[in-house]
C-alpha positions as CSV (number, residue, x, y, z in Angstrom):
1,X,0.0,0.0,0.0
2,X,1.5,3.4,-1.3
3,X,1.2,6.1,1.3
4,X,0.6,10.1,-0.1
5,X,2.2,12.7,0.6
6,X,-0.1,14.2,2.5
7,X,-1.3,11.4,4.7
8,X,3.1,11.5,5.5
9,X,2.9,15.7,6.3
10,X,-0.4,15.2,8.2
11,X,1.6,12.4,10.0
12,X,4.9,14.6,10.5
13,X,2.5,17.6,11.9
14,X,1.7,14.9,14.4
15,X,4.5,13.4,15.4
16,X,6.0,16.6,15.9
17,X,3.3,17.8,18.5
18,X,3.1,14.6,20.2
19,X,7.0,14.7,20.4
20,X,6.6,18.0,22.2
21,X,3.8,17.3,24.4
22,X,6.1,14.0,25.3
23,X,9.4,16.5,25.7
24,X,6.9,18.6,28.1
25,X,5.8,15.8,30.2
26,X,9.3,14.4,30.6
27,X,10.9,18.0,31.5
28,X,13.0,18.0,29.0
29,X,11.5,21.4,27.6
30,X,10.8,24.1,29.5
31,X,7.3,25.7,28.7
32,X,8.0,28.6,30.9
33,X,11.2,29.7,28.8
34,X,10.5,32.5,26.7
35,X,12.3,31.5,23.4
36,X,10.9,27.9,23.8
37,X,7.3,29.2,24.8
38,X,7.8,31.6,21.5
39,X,8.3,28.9,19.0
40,X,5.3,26.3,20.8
41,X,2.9,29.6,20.5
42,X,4.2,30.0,16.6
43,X,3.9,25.9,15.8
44,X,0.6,25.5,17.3
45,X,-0.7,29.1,15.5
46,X,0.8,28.1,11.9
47,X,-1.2,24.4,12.2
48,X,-4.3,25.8,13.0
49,X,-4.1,28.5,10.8
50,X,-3.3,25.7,8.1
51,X,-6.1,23.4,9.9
52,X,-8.9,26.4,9.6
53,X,-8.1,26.8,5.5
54,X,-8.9,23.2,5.2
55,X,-12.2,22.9,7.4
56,X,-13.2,26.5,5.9
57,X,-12.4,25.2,1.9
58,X,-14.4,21.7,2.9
59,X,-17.6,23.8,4.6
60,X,-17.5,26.4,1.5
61,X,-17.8,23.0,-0.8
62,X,-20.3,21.8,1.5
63,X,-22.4,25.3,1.7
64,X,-22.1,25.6,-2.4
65,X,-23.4,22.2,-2.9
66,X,-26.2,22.3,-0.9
67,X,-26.9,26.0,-2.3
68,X,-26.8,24.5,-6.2
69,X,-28.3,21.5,-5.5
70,X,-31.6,22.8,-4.7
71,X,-32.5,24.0,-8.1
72,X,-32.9,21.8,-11.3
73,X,-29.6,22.8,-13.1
74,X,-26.9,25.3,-12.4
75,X,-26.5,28.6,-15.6
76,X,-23.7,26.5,-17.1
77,X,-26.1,23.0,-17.5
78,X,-28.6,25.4,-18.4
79,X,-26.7,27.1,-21.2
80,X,-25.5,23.1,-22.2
81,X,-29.4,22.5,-22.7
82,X,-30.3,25.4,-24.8
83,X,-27.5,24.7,-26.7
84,X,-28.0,21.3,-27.3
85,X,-31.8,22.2,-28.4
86,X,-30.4,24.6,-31.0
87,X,-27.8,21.8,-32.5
88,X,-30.7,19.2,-32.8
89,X,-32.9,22.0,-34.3
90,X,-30.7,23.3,-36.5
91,X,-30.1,19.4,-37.2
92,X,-33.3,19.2,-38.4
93,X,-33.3,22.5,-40.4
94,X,-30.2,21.4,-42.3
95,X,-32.2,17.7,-43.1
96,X,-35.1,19.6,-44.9
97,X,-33.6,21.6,-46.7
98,X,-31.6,19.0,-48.0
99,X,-34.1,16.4,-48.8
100,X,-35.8,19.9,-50.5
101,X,-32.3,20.4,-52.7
102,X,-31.8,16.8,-53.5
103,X,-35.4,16.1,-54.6
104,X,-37.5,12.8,-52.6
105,X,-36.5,10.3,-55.6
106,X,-32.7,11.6,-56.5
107,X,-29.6,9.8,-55.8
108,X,-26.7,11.3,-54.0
109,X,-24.8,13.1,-55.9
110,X,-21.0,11.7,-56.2
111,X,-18.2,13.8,-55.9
């Protein structure tokens, strides 16, 4: 099984706050200190600044599906429709006027 790269950097971003809760626990790091308590403050703001991107791109997606799925189709499918219409119409135009040209009982012409 083939890990991605971001299942590995969601599991580094892990590992390294679990290695510093562990480092706290066991003394080893002072909280207290005021470089050390600097760079906890800036780790733990930069991952859940990065943490509140992600939930706030996942409940936009969420938000704009449930806001276009309520109608029938969205401008785009409507425009794809009316289009589609006007092919099969124009289609149709093309066929008659064709069969007008060409005659009911006339071959094809060869060319």
């Amino acid at each position: 099984m083939r890990i991605s790269q971001w299942t590995l950097l969601w599991l580094l971003i892990v590992g390294l706050l679990a290695a510093i809760e562990i480092a706290i626990v066991a003394g080893v790091v002072n909280p207290y200190d005021v470089v050390t308590f600097f760079f906890i403050m800036v780790s733990a703001l930069i991952v859940i600044a990065v943490l509140a991107i992600i939930g706030a791109t996942f409940l936009g997606i969420y938000i704009s599906h449930r806001i276009l799925s309520t109608r029938d189709f969205t401008p785009f499918e409507q425009e794809m429709l009316r289009m589609a219409e006007e092919v099969k119409r124009l289609t149709e135009k093309v066929e008659t006027i064709s069969k007008a040209v060409t005659g009911p009982g006339d071959p094809p012409a060869r060319r």
